[in-house]
C-alpha positions in Angstrom: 0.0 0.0 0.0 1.2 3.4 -0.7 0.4 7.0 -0.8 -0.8 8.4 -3.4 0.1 12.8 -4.5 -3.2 13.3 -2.4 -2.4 11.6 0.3 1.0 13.4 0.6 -0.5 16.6 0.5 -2.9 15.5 3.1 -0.1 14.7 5.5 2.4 17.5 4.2 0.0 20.2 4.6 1.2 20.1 8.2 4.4 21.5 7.3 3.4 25.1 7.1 2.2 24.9 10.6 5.1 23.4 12.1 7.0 25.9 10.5 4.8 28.7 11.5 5.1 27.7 15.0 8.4 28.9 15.7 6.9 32.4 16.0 3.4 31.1 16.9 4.2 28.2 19.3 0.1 27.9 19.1 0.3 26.8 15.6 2.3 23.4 16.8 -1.3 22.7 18.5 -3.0 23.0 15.3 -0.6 20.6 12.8 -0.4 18.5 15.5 -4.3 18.2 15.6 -4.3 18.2 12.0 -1.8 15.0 11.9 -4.2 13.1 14.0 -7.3 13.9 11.7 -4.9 13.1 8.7 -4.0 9.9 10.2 -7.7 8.8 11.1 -8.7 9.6 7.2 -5.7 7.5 6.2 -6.7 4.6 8.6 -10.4 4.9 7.5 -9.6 4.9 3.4 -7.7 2.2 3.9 -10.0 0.0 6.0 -12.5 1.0 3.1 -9.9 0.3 0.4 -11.0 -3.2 -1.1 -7.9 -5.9 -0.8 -6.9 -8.2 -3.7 -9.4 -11.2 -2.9 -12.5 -8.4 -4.5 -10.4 -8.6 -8.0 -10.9 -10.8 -10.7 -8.5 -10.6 -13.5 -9.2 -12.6 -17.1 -7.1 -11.9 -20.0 -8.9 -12.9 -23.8 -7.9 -13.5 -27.3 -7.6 -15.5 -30.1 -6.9 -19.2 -29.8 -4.3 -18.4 -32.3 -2.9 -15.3 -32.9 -2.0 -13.6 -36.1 0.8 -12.8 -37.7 2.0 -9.1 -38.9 -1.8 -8.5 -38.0 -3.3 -5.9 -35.2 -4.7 -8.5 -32.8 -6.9 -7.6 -30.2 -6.4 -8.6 -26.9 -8.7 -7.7 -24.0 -8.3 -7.8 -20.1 -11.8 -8.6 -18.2 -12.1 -6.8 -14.5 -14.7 -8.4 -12.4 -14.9 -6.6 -9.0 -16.9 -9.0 -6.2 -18.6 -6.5 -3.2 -16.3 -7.1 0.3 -18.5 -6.3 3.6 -17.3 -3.8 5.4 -15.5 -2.2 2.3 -16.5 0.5 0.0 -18.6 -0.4 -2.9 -18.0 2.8 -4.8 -16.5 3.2 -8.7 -12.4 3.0 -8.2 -10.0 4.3 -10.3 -7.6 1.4 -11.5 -4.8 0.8 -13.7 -3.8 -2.3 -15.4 -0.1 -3.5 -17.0 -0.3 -6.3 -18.9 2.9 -8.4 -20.2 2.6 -9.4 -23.5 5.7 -10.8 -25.1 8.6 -8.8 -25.7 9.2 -8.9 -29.3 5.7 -7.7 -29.6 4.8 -4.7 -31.0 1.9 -2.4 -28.7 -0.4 0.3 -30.0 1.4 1.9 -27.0 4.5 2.5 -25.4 3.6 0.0 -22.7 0.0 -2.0 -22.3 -0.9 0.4 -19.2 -4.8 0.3 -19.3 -6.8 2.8 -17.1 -10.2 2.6 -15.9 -12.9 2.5 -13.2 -14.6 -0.5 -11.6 -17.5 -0.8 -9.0 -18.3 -3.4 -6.7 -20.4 -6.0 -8.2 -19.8 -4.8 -11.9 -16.6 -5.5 -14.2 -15.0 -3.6 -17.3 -13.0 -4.6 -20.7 -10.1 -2.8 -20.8 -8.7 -3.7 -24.9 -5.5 -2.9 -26.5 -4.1 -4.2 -29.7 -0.4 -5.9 -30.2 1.2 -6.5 -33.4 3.5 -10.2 -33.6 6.4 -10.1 -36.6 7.3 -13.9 -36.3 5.6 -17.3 -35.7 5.9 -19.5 -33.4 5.5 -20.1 -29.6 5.2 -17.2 -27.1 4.4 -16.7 -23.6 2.1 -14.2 -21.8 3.3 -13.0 -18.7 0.9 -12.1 -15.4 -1.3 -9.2 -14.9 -0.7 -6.2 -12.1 -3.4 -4.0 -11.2 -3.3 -0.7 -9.1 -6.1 0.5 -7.8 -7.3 3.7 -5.3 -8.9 4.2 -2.0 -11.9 5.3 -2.1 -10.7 9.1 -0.9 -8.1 8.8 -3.6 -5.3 9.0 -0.4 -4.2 5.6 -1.0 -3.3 3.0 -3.6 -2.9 -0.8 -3.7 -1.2 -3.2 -6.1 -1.2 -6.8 -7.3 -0.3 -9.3 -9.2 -2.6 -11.6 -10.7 -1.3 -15.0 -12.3 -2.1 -15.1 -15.9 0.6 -16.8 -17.7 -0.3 -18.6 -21.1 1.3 -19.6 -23.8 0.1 -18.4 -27.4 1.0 -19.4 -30.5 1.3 -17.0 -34.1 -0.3 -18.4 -37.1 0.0 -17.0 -40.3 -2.8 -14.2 -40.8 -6.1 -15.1 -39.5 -7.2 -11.8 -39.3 -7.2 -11.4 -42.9 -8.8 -14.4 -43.9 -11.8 -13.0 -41.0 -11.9 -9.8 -43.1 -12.4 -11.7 -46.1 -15.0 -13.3 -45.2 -17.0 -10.4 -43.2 -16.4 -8.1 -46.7 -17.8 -10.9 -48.8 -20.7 -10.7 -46.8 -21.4 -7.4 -47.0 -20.4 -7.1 -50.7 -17.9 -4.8 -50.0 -14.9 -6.8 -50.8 -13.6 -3.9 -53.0 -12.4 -2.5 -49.5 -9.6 -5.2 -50.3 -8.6 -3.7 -53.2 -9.9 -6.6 -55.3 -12.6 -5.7 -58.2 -16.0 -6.9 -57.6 -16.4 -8.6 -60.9 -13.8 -11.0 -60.2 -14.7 -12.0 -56.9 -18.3 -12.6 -58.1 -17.4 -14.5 -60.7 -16.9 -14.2 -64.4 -16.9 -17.2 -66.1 -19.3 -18.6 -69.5 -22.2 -20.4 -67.0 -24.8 -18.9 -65.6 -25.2 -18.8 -62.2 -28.1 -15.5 -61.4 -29.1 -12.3 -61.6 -28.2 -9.2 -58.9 -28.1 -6.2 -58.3 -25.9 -4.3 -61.0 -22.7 -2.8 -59.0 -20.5 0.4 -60.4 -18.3 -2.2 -60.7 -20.7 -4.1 -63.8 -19.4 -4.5 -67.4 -22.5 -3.2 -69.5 -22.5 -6.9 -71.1 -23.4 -8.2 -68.0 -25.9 -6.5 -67.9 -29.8 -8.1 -68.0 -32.2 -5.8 -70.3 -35.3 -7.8 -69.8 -35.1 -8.0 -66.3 -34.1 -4.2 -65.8 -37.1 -3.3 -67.6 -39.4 -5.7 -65.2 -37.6 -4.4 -61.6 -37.0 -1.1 -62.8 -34.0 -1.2 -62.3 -30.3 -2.0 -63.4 -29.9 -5.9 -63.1 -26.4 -7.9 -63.7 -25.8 -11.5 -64.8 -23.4 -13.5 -62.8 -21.5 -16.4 -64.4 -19.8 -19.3 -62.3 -16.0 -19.7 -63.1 -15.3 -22.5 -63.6 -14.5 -24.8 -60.1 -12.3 -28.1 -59.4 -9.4 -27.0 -60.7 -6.0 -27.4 -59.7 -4.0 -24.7 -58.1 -0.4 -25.4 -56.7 1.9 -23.5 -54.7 5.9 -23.3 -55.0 7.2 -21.7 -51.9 10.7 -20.7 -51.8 12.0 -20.6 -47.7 15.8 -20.4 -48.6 18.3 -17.9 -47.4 16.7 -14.7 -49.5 13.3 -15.2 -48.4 14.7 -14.9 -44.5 15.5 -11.3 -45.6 13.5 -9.0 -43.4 11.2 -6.1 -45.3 10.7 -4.2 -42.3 9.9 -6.0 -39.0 8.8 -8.9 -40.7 10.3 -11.7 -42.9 9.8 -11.8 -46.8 8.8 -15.3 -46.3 6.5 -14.6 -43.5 4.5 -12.0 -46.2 4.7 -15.0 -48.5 2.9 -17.4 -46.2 0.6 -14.9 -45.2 -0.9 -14.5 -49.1 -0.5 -18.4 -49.6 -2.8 -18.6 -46.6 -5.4 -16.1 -47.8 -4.8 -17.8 -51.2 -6.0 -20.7 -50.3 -9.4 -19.8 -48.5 -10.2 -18.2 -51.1 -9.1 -21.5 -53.5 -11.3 -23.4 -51.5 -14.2 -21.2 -51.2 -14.1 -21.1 -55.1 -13.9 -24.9 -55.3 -10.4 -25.0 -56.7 -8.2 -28.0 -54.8 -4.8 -26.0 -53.9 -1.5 -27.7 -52.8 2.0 -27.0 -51.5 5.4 -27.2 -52.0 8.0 -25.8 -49.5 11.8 -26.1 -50.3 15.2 -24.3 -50.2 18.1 -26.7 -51.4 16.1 -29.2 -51.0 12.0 -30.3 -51.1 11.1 -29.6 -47.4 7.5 -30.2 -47.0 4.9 -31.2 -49.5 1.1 -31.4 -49.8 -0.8 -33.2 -52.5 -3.7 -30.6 -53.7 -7.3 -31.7 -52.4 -10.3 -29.2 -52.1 -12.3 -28.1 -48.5 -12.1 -26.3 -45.2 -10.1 -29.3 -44.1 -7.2 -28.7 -46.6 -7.0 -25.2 -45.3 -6.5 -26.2 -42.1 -3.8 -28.4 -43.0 -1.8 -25.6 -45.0 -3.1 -24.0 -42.4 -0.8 -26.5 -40.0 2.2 -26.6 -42.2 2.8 -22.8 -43.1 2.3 -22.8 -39.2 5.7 -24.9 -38.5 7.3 -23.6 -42.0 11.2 -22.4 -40.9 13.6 -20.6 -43.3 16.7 -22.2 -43.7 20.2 -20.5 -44.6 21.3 -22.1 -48.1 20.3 -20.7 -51.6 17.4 -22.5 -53.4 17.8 -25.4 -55.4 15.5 -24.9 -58.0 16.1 -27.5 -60.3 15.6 -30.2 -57.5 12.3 -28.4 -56.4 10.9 -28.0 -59.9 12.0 -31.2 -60.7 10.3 -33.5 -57.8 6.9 -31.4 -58.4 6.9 -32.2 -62.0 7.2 -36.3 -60.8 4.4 -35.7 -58.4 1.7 -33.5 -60.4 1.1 -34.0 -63.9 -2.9 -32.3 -64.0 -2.5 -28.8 -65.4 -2.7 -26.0 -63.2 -1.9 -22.5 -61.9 1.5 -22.8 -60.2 2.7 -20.1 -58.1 6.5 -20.2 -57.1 6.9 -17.3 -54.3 11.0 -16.7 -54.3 13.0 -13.3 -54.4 15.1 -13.1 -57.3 19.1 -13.0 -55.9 22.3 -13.6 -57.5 22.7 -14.5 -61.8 23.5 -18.1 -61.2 20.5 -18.9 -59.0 18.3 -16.4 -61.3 19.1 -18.0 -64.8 18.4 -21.1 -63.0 15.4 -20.2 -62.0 14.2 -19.0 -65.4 15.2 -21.8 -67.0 13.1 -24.2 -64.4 9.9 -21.5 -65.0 10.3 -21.9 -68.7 10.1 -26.2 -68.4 7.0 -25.6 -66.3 5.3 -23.8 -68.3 5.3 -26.8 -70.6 3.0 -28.7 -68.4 1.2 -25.8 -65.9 0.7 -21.9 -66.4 2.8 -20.7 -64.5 3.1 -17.4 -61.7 6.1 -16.0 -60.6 5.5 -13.9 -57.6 7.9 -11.9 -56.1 8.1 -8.9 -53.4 9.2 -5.7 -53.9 11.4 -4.2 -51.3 10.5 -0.5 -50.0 13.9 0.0 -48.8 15.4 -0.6 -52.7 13.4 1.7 -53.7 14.1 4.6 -51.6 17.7 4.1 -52.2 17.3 3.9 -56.0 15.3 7.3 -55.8 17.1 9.0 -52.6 19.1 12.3 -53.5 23.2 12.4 -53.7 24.8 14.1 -51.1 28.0 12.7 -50.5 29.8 9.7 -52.0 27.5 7.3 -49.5 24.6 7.9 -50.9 25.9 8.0 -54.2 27.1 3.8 -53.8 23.9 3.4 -52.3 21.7 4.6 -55.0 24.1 3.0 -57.8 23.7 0.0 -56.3 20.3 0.1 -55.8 19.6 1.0 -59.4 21.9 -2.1 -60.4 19.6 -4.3 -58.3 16.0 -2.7 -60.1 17.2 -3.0 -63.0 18.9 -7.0 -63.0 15.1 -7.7 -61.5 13.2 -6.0 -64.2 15.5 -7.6 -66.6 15.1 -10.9 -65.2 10.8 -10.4 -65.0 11.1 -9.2 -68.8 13.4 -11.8 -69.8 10.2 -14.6 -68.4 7.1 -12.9 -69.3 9.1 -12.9 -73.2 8.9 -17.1 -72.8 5.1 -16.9 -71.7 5.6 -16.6 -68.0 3.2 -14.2 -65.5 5.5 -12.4 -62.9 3.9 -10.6 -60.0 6.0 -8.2 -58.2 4.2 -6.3 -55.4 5.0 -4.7 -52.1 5.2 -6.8 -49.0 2.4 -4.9 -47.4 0.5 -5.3 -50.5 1.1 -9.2 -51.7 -1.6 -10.9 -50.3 -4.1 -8.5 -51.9 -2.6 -9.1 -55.2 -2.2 -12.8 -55.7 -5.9 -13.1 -55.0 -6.5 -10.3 -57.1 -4.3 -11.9 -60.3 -5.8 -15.6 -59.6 -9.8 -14.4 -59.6 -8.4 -12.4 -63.0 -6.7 -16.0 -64.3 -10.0 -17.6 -63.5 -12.0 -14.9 -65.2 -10.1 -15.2 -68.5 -10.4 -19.2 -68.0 -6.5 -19.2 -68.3 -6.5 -22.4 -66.1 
């Protein structure tokens, strides 16, 4: 227990008096009688003050938390009445101890609020993980006033737990709360596409800004008075596969977080979407050699096996070996498909190899290239020269934009599709590119 500014002020406000009473030996009488009614307040908020027993402390969130996601994590206070103890609404203050290598929407998770007996508050902030894997929680401590504000108490509440960070979730919840709404051009993705936009049938809707005028139904306008579209099915069951490279490249961080961490995180939005549109989606994980792989099937419960392995995925520190990759997925999977290898494009020798295993795939699958664009090579291509530093830095940033744009021109001449996005942006734009594959029926 400890005093609080008030309750110093209480007691300190005696100081002046005994001060005083060196010329006024009277005023000696007064602080002393102002100590003892100072004392009694302090001895009655305290005996009012509720103890640790009246607190109940519950921390919530996802089962699984998501990575380079805001995730919300909230802290229930229940307060229980205490006889003999005040019941009134107390100021309080909550820490909580996330893990470390968290990021916070603050500079520390210090939550304040106000609780009454027999009621309870949510006190929510939101943290930010940049890796997977297994984390911790640590306990909770609340603080908490008397009820004349003189005092304050703390404690710590046990609350340890582990948690674990999955790909993003949170995305994949977005997704699906958009659809719903038909809104899912808050994404970024083009309505048409996501409804569909193949050559069958499927109904009539409401026409969107979105609409091409072809889609458009005259007959039924004319009935409802109003603009009607025509949605077609695309077509479903068909066979999407996924290349991911986990070598020493994709370790590289673009910000916080791992290129291969913004990889897994549109592979996982990839495919819930693959599945929601019927498609069966597989994967291949491998550096310089075939890590993990999984043989493409269709439904929720495929997800949640991707779902499982991008989980446990870990980058390893060797250069890709493409030929071995490319070369094992061509024994497993002869049905045509979409294939999209996710890889950064590093030195020539691994690059030409790399183009030259893109160009045999092609034979057999269409094939995607997708590849992240990194902010930071950017700014240095485009920063201004002021000294001989920054003048390396943007020559050799340059060198690097223009060896990658070579390399994406050099495929897309032998009939491969490169994607090459922002980190920040990726997931967004695979979808985007395979609802537009399945809209031109390229599959």
């Amino acid at each position: 227990m400890q005093l609080t500014v008030r309750g110093w002020l209480v007691l300190l406000t005696a100081a002046p008096l005994i001060a005083l009473a060196t010329w006024l030996p009277a005023a000696l009488w007064l602080a002393g009688g102002w100590l003892i009614v100072a004392t009694a307040l302090l001895l009655a908020d305290a005996q009012m003050m509720p103890t640790a027993r009246a607190w109940k402390l519950t921390r919530r969130h996802d089962a699984r938390l998501s990575l380079a996601a805001q995730n919300r994590i909230t802290v229930e206070i229940e307060r229980f009445p205490e006889p003999g103890r005040s019941g009134r609404s107390l100021a309080l203050w909550l820490r909580d101890t996330p893990p470390p290598t968290f990021h916070l929407d603050r500079a520390a998770p210090l939550l304040t609020g106000a609780v009454a007996a027999g009621a309870s508050s949510a006190l929510v902030y939101q943290l930010w993980p940049p890796r997977r894997g297994d984390y911790a929680f640590g306990d909770l401590y609340l603080r908490w006033a008397s009820p004349l504000g003189l005092l304050r108490r703390q404690a710590r509440f046990a609350a340890a737990a582990p948690v674990k960070v999955y790909p993003n979730l949170v995305d994949i919840r977005k997704y699906d709360l958009l659809l719903r709404r038909n809104r899912l051009w808050e994404l970024g993705l083009r309505a048409t596409r996501l409804r569909g936009a193949g050559n069958e049938f499927e109904r009539l809707r409401d026409y969107t800004p979105d609409d091409e005028y072809r889609r458009i139904n005259w007959p039924a306008t004319a009935r409802r008075g109003k603009p009607i579209s025509m949605e077609y099915e695309t077509e479903r069951s068909q066979n999407i596969y996924v290349l991911l490279d986990v070598g020493r490249m994709m370790r590289s961080p673009v910000g916080d977080v791992a290129k291969m961490d913004y990889a897994i995180n549109a592979v996982l939005l990839l495919a819930y979407v693959a599945v929601q549109k019927g498609d069966r989606i597989g994967l291949l994980t491998f550096a310089d050699r075939v890590l993990t792989y999984v043989a493409p099937r269709g439904g929720k419960l495929q997800f949640h096996r991707l779902l499982e392995q991008l989980y446990a995925v870990h980058g390893e520190r060797v250069e890709p070996d493409y030929g071995a990759a490319f070369s094992e997925f061509a024994a497993r999977q002869h049905k045509r498909g979409l294939a999209l290898v996710f890889t950064d494009l590093t030195g020539s020798i691994t690059t030409e190899s790399l183009v030259t295993q893109m160009a045999r795939l092609r034979r057999q699958h269409l094939p995607l290239l997708v590849t992240l664009a990194d902010p930071t090579v950017n700014r240095l291509a485009t920063q201004p020269i002021t000294d001989s530093d920054t003048l390396y830095e943007r020559t050799v940033a340059e060198r690097v934009l223009a060896e990658r744009r070579l390399t994406l021109d050099q495929l897309r001449r032998q009939g491969v599709q490169t994607l090459d996005a922002p980190a920040d942006q990726l997931s967004v734009a695979v979808i985007d590119r395979y609802l537009a594959m399945k809209e031109r029926l390229l599959i």
